[in-house]
N, CA, C and O atoms as a GROMACS GRO file, in nm:
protein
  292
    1UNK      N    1  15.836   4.785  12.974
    1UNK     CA    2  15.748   4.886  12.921
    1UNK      C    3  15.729   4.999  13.019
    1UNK      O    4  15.759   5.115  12.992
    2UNK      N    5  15.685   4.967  13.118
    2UNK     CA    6  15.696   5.039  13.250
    2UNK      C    7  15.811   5.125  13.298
    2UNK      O    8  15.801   5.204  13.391
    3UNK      N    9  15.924   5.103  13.224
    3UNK     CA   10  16.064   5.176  13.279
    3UNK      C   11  16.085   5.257  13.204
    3UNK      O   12  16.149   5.355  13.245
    4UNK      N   13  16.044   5.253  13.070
    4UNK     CA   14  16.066   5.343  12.930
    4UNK      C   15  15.966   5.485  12.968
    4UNK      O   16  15.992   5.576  12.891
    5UNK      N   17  15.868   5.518  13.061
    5UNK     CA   18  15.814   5.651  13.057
    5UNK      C   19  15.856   5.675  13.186
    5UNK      O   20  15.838   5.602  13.284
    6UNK      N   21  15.910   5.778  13.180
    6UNK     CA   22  16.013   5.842  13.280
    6UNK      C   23  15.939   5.969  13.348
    6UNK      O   24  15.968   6.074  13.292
    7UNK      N   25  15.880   5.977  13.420
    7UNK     CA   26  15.851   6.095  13.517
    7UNK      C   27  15.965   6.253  13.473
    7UNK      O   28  16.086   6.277  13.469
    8UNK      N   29  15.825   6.332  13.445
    8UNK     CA   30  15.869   6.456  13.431
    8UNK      C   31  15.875   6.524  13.562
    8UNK      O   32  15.778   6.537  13.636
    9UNK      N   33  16.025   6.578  13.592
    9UNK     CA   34  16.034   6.684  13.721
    9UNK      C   35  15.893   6.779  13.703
    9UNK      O   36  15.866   6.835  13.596
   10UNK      N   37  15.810   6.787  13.823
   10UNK     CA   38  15.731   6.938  13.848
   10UNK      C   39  15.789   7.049  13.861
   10UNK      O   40  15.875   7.058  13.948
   11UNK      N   41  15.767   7.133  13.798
   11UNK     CA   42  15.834   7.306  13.815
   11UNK      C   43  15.754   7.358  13.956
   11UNK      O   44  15.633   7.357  13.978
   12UNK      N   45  15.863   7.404  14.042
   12UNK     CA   46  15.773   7.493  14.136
   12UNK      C   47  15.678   7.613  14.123
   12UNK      O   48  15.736   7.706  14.067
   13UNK      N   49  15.559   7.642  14.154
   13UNK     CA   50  15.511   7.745  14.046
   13UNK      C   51  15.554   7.895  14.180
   13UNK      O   52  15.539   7.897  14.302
   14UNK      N   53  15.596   7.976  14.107
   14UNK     CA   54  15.639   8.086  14.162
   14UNK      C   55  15.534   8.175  14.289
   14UNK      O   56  15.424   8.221  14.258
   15UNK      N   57  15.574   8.183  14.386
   15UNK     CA   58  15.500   8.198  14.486
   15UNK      C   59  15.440   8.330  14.452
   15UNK      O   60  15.522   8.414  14.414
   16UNK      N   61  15.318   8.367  14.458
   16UNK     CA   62  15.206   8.405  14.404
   16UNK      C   63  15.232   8.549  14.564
   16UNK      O   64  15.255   8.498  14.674
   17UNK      N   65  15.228   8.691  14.558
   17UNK     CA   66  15.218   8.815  14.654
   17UNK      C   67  15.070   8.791  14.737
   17UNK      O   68  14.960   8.796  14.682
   18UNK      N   69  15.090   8.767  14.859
   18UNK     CA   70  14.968   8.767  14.967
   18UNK      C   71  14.863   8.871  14.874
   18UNK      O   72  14.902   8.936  14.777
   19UNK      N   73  14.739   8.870  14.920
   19UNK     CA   74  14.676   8.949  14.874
   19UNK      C   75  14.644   9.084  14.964
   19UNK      O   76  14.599   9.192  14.927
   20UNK      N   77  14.679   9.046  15.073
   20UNK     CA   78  14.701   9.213  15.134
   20UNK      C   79  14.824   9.285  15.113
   20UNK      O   80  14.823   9.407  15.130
   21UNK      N   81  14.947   9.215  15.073
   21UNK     CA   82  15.066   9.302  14.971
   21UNK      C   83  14.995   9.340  14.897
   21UNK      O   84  14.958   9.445  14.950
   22UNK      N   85  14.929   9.331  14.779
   22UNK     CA   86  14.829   9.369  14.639
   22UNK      C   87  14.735   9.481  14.724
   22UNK      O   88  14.741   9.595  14.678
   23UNK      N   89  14.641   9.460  14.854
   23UNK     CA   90  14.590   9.554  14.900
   23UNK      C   91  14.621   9.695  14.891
   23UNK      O   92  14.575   9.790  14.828
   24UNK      N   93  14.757   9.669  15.015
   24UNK     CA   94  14.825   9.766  15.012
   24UNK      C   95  14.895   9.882  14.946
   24UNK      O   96  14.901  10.004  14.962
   25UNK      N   97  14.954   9.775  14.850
   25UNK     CA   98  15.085   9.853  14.737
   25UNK      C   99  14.903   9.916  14.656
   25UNK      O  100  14.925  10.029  14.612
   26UNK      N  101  14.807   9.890  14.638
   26UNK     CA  102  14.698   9.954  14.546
   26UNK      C  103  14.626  10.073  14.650
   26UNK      O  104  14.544  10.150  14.601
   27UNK      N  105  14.653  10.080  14.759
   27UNK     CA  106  14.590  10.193  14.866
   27UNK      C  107  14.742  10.280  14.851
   27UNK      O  108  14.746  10.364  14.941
   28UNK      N  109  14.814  10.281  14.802
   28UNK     CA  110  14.930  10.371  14.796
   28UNK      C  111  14.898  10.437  14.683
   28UNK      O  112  14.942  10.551  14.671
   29UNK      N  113  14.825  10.387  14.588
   29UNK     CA  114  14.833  10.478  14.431
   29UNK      C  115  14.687  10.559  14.508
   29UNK      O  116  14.664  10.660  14.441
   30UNK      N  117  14.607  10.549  14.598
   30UNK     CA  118  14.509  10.629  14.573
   30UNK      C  119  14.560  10.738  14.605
   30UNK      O  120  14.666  10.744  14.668
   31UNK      N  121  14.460  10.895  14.546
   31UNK     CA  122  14.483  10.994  14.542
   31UNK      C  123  14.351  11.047  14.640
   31UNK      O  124  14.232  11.052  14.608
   32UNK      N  125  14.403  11.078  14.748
   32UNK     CA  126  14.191  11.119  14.828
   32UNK      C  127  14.163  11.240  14.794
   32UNK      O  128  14.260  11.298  14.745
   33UNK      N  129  14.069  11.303  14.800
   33UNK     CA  130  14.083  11.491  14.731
   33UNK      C  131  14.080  11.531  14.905
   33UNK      O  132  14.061  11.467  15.009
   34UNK      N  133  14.107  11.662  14.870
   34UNK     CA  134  14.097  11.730  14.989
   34UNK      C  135  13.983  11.782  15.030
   34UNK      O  136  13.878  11.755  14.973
   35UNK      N  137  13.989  11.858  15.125
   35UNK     CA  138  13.849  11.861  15.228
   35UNK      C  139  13.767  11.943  15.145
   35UNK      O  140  13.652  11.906  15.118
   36UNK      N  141  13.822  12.070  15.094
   36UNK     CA  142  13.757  12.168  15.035
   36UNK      C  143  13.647  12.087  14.911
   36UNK      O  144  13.528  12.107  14.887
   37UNK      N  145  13.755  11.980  14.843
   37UNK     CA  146  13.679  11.926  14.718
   37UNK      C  147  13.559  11.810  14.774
   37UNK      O  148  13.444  11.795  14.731
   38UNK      N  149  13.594  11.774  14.828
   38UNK     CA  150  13.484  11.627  14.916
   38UNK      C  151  13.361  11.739  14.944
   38UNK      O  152  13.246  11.701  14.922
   39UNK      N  153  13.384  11.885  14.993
   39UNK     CA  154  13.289  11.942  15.084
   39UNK      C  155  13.220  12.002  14.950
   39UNK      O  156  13.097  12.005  14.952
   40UNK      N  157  13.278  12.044  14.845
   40UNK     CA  158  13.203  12.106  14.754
   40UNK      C  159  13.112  11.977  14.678
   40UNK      O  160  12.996  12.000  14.643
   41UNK      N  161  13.159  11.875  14.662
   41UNK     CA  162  13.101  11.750  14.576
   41UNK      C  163  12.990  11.711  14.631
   41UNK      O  164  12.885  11.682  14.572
   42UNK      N  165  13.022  11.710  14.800
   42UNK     CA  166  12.884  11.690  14.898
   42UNK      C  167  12.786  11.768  14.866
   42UNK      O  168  12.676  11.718  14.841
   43UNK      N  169  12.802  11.896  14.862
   43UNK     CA  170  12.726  11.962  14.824
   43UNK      C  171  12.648  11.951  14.643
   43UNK      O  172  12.537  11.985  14.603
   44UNK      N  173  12.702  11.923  14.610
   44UNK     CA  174  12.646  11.913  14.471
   44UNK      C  175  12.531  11.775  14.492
   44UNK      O  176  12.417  11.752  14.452
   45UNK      N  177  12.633  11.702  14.578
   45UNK     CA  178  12.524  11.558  14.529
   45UNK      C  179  12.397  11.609  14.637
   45UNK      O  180  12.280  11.603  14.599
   46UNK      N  181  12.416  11.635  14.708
   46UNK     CA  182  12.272  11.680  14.794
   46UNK      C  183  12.190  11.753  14.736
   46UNK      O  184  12.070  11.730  14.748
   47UNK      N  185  12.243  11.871  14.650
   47UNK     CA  186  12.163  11.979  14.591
   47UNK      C  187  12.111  11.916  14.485
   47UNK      O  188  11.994  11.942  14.456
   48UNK      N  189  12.181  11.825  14.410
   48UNK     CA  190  12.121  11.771  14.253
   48UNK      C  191  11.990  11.648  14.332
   48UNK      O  192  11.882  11.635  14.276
   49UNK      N  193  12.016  11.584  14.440
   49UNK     CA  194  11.931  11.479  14.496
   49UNK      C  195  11.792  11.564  14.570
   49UNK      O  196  11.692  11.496  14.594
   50UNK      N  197  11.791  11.698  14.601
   50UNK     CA  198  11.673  11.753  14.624
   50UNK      C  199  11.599  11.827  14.514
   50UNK      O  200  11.478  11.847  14.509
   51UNK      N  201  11.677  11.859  14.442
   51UNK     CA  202  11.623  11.901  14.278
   51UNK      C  203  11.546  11.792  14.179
   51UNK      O  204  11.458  11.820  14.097
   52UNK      N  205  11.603  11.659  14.209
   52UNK     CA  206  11.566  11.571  14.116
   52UNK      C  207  11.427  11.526  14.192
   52UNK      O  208  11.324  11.512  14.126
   53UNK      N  209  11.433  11.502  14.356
   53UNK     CA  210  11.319  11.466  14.439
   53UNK      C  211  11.216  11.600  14.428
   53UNK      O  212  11.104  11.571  14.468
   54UNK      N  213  11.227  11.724  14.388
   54UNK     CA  214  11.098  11.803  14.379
   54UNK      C  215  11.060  11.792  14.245
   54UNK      O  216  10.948  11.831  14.214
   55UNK      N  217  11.136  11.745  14.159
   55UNK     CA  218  11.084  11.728  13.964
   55UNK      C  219  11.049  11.574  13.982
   55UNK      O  220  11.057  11.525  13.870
   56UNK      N  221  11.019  11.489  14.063
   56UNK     CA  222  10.969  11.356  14.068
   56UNK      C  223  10.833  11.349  14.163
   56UNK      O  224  10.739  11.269  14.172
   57UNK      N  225  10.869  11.473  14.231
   57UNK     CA  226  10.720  11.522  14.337
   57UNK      C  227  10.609  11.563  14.277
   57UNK      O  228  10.493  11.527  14.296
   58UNK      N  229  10.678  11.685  14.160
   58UNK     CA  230  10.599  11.780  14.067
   58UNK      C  231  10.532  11.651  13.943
   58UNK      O  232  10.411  11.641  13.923
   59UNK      N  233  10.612  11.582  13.889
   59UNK     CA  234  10.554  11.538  13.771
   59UNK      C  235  10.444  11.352  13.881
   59UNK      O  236  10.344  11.294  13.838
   60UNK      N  237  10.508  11.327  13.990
   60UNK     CA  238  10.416  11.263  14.026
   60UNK      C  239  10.287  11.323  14.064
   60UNK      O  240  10.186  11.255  14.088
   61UNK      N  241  10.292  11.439  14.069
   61UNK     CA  242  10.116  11.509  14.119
   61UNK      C  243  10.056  11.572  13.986
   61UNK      O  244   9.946  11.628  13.982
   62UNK      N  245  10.109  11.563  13.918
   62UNK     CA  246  10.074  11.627  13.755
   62UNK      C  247   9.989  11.480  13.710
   62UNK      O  248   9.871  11.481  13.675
   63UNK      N  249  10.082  11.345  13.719
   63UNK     CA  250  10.074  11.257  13.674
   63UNK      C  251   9.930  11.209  13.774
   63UNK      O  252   9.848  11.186  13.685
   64UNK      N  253   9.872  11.188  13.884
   64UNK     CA  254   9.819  11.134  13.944
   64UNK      C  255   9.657  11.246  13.903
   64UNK      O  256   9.542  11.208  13.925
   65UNK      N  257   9.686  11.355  13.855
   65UNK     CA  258   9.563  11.450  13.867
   65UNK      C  259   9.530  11.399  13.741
   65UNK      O  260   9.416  11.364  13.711
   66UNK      N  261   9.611  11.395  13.678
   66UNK     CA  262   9.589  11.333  13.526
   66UNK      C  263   9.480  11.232  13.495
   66UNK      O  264   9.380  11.224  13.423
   67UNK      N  265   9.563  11.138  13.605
   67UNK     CA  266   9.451  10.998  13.617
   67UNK      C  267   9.349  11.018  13.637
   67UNK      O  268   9.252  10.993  13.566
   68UNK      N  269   9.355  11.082  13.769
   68UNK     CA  270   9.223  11.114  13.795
   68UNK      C  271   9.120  11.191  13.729
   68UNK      O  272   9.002  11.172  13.759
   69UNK      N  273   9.140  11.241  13.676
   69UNK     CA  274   9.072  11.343  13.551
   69UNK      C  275   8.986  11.227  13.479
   69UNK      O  276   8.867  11.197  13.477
   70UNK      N  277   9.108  11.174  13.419
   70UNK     CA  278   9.058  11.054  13.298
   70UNK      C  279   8.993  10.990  13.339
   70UNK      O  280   8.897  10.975  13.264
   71UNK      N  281   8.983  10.911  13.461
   71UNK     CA  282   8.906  10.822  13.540
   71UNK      C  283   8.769  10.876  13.521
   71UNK      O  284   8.664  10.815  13.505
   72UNK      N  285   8.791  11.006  13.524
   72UNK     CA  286   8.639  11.061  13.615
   72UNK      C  287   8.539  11.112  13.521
   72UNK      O  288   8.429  11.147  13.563
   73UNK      N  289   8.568  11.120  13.393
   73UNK     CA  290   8.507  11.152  13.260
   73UNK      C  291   8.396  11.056  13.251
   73UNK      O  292   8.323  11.055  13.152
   0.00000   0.00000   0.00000
């Protein structure tokens, strides 16, 4: 009974690319922008991040006089 199930050969499973090959070959497709564009983007995100911090300044002191108002009725 024992001789009748016959062992199936294992397939070698195909050796799998290091993962710093995959690193690499994927740091080759990037595209970096150039200085001019990095320097203009900087600028945007700074300018939109002090614009948004004086409309969060403005409506927090709108908002707090508010309270206080209501409180004080």
């Amino acid at each position: 009974m024992g001789d009748s199930a016959e062992k199936k050969p294992v397939a070698k499973k195909a050796k799998k690319p290091s993962f710093f090959k995959g690193v690499k070959s994927e740091f080759k497709k990037i595209t970096w922008p150039d200085k001019n564009s990095t320097f203009k983007q900087s600028v945007a995100v700074v300018s939109i991040s002090i614009v948004a911090g004086l409309i969060i300044a403005v409506l927090d002191f709108l908002i707090q006089h508010g309270v206080n108002f209501i409180t004080q009725l």
